[in-house]
Backbone bond lengths (Angstrom), bond angles and torsions (degrees), N, CA, C in turn:
res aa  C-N    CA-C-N  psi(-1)  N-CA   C-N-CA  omega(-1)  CA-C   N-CA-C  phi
1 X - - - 1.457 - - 1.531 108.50 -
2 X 1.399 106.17 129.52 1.977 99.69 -170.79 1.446 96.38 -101.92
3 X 0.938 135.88 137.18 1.506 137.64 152.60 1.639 129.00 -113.11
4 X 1.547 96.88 37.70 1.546 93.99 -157.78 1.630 89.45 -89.32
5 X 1.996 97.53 154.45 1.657 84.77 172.65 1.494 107.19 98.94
6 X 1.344 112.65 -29.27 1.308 99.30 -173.04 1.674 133.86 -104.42
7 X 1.305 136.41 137.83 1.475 119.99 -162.71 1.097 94.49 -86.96
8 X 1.314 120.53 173.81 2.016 146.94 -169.72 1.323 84.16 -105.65
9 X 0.765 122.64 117.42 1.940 133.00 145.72 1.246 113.39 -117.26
10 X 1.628 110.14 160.26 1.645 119.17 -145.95 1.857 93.83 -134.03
11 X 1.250 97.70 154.21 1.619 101.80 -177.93 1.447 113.00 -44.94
12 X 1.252 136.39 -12.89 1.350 132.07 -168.67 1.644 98.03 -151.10
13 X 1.764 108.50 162.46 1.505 101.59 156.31 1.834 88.32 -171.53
14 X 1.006 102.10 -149.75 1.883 123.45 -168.93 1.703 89.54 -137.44
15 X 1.183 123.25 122.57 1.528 131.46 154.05 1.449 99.98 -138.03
16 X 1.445 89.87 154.68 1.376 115.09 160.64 1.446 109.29 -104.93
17 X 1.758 91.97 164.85 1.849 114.45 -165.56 1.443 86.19 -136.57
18 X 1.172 112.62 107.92 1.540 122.60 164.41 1.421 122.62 -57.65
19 X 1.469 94.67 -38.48 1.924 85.39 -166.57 1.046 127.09 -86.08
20 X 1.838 97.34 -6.23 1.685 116.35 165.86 1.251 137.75 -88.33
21 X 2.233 86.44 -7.66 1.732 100.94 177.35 2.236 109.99 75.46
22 X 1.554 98.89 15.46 1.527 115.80 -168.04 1.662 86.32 -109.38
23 X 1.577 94.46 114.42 1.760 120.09 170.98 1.583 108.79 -107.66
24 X 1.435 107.26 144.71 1.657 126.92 -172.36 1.654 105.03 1.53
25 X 1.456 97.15 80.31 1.458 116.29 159.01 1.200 119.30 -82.29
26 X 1.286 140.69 122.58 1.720 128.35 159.73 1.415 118.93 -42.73
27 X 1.385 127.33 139.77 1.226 143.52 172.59 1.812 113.51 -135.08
28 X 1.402 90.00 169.27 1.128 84.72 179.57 1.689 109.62 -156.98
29 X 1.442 98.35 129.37 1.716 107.68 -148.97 2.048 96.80 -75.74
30 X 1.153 100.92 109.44 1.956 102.99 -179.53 1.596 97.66 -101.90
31 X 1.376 117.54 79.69 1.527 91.54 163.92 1.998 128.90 -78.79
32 X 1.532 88.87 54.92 1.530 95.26 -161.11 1.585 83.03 -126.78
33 X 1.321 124.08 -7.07 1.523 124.00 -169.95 1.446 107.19 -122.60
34 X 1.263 118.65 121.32 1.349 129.06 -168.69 1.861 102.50 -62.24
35 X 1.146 106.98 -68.31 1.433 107.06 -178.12 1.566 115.80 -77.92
36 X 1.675 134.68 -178.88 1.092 135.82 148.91 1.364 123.71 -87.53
37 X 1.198 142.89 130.14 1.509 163.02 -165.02 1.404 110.34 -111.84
38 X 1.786 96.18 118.15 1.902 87.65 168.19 1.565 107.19 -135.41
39 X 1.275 102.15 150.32 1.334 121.74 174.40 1.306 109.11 -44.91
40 X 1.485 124.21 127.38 1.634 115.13 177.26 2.005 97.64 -130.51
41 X 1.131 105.66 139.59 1.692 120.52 179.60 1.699 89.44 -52.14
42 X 1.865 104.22 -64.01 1.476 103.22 -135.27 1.697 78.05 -155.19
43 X 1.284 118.27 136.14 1.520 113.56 175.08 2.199 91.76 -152.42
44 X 1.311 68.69 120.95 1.571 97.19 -168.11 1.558 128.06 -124.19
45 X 1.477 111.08 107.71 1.529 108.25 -170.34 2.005 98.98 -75.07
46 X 2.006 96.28 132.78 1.584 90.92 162.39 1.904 102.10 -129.10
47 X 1.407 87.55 -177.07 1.441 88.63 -162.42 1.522 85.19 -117.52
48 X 1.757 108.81 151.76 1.195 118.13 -167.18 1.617 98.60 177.92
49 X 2.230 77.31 104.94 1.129 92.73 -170.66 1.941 125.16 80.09
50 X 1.164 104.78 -135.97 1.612 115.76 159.92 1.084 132.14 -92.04
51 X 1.561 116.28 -20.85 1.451 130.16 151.21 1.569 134.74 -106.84
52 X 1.149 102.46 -178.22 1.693 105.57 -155.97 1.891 91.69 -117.80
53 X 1.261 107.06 130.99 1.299 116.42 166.21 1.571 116.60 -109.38
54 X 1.588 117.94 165.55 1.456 101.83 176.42 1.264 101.40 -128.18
55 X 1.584 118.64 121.16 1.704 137.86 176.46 1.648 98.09 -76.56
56 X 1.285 107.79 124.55 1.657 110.68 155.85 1.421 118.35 -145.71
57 X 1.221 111.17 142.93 1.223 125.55 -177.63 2.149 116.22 -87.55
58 X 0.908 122.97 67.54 1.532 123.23 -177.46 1.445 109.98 -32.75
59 X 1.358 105.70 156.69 1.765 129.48 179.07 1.648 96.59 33.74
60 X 1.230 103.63 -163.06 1.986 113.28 172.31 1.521 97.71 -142.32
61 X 0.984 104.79 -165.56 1.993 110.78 -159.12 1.613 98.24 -86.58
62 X 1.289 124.98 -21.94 1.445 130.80 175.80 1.839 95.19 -59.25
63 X 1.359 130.47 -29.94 1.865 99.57 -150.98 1.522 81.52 -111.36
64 X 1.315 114.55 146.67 1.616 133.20 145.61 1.631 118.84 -30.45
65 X 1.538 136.11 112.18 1.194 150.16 -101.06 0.905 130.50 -1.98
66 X 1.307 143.32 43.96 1.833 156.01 133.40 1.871 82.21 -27.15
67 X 1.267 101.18 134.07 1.192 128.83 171.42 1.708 135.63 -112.21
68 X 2.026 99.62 -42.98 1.151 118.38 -154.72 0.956 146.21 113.55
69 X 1.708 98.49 -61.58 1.869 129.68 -165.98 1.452 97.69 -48.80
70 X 1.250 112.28 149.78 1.592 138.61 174.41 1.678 82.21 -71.88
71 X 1.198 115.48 154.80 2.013 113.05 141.78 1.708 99.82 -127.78
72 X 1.178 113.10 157.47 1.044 119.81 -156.90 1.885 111.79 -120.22
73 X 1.835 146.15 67.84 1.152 137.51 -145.25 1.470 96.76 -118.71
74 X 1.776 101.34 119.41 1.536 135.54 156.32 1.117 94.94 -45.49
75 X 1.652 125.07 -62.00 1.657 107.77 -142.59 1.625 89.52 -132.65
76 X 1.323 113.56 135.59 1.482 145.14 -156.70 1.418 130.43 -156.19
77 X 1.563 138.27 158.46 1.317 122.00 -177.22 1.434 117.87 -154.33
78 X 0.795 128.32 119.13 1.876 116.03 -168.18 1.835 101.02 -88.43
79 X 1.070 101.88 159.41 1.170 109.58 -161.82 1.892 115.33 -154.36
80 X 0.952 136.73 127.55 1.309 128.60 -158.71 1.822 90.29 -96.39
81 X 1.674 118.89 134.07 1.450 118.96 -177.44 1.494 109.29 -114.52
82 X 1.173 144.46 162.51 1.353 130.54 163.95 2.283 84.75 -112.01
83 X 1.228 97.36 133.15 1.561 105.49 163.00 1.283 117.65 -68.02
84 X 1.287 111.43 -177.49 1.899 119.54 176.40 1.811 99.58 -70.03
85 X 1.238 110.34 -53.18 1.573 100.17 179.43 1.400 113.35 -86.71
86 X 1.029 122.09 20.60 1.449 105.35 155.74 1.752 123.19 117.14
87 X 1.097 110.67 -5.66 1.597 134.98 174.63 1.115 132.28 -88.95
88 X 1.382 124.65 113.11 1.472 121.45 172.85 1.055 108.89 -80.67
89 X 1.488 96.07 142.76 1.916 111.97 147.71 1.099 130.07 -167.64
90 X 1.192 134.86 160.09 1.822 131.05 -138.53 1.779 75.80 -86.42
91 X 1.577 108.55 158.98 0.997 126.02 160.90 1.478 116.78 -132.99
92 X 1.311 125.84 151.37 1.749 112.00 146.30 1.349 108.49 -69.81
93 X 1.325 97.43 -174.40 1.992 119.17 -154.53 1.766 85.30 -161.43
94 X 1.547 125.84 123.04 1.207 97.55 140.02 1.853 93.09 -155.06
95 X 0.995 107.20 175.42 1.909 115.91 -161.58 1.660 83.44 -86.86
96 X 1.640 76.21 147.89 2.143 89.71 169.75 1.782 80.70 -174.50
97 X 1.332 86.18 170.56 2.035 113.91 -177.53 1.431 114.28 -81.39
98 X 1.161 114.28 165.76 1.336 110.99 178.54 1.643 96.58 -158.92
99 X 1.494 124.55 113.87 1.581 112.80 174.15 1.564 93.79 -101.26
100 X 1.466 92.20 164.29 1.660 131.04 -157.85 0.988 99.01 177.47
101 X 1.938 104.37 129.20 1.224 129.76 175.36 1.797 104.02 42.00
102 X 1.315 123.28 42.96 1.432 111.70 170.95 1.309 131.07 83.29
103 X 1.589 122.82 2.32 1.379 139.63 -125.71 1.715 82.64 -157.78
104 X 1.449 132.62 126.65 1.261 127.67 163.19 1.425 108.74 -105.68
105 X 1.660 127.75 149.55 1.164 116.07 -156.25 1.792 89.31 -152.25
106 X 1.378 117.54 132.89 1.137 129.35 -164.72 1.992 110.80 -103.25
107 X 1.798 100.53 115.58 1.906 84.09 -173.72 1.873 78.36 -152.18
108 X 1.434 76.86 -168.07 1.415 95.84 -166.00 1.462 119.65 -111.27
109 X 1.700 112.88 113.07 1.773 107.36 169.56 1.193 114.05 -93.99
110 X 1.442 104.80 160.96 1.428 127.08 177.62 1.792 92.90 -112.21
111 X 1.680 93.69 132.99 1.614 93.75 -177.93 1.520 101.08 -94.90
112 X 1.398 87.03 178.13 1.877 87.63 -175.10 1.976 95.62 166.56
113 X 1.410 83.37 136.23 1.650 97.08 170.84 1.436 107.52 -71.58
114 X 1.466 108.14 119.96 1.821 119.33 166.23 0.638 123.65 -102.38
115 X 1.958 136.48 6.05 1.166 149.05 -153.70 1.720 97.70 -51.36
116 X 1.522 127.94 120.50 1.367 119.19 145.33 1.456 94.69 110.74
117 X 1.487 119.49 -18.69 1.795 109.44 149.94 0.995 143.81 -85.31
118 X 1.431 143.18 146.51 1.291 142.63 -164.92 1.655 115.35 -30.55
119 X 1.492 104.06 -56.53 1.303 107.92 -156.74 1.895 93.80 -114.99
120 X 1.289 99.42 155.02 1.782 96.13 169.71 1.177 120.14 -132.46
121 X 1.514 100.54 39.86 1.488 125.34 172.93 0.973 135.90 -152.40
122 X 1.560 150.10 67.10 1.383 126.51 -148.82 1.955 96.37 -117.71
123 X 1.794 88.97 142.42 1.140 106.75 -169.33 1.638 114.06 -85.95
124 X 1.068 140.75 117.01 1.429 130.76 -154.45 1.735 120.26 -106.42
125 X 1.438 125.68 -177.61 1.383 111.42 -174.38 1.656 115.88 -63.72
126 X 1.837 113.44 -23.84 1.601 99.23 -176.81 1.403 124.60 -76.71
127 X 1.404 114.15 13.25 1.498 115.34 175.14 1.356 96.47 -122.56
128 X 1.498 137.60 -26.86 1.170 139.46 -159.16 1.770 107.68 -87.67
129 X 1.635 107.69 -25.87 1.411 103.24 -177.28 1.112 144.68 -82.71
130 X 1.058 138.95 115.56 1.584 143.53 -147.78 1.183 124.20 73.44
131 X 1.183 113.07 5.12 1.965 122.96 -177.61 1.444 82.20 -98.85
132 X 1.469 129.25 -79.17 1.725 133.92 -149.48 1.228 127.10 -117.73
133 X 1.200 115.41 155.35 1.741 120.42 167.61 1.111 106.21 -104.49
134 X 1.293 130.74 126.02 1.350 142.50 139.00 1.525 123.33 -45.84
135 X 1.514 91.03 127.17 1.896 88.83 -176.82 1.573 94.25 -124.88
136 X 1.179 120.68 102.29 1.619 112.98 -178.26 1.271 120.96 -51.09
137 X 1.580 139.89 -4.79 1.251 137.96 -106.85 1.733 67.04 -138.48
138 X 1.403 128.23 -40.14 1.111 115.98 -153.01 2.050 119.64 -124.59
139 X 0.800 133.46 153.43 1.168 134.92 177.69 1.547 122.01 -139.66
140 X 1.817 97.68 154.12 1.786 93.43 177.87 1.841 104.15 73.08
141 X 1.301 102.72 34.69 1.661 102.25 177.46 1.337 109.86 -87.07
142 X 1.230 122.37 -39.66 1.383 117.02 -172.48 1.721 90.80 -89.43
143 X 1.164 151.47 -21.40 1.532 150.23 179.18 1.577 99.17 -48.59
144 X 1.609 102.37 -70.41 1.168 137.71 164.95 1.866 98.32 -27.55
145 X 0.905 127.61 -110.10 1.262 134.43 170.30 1.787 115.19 4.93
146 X 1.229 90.61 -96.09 1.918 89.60 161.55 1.542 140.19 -23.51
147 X 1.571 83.83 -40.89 1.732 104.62 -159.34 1.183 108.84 -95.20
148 X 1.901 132.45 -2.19 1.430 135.23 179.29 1.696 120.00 -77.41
């Protein structure tokens, strides 16, 4: 088994998302969830022009870097999800950054209201695979990392 190359990440941490302008947010590492999932205020199709863009507002004023800012995405994808308990429902999908351990790394969320769960972000296996090991034991590794 090779593991060279790879960082230790812990069930939880604080990252930032650059392209959303979103600083040491809580997350929470699901390698049980194919994609990454983020908390959205308000995610709203507008029309502009001949095409349709999608305005969303990330986290709400309750989570640690809640910001506000509108973001504004040309290119987007709906997608039908089944949840952990068992429910479908169409989601958007659209690409944004995510730094860890110093290193910014480009994947894809699925938005979705989290209002009233722990985390309003969970980071999933297509960014998590072949980059890291999960150590349940530990958290705030990549926070940790940055922040020494």
């Amino acid at each position: 088994m090779e593991v060279v190359n790879k960082k230790i990440i812990g069930r939880k941490d604080l990252v930032s998302f650059p392209e959303f302008e979103l600083t040491n947010v809580p997350v929470k590492i699901d390698s049980g969830a194919y994609s990454s999932s983020m908390h959205c205020q308000s995610i709203e199709i507008i029309e502009f022009g001949d095409k349709e863009q999608l305005r969303v507002v990330f986290l709400d004023s309750g989570i640690s870097g809640y910001t506000g800012k509108e973001v504004i995405f040309d290119e987007f994808k709906t997608k039908i999800v089944k949840s952990s308990n068992g429910v479908a429902q169409e989601r958007f999908f659209v690409k944004g950054t995510v730094r860890l351990f110093g290193e910014t790394y480009e994947t894809v969320f699925s938005l979705t209201e989290r209002t009233g769960l722990r985390n309003p972000i969970l980071l999933g296996r297509r960014l998590l695979n072949k980059r890291f090991l999960i150590d349940t034991s530990k958290t705030n590794c990549s926070y940790k990392y940055e922040n020494k």
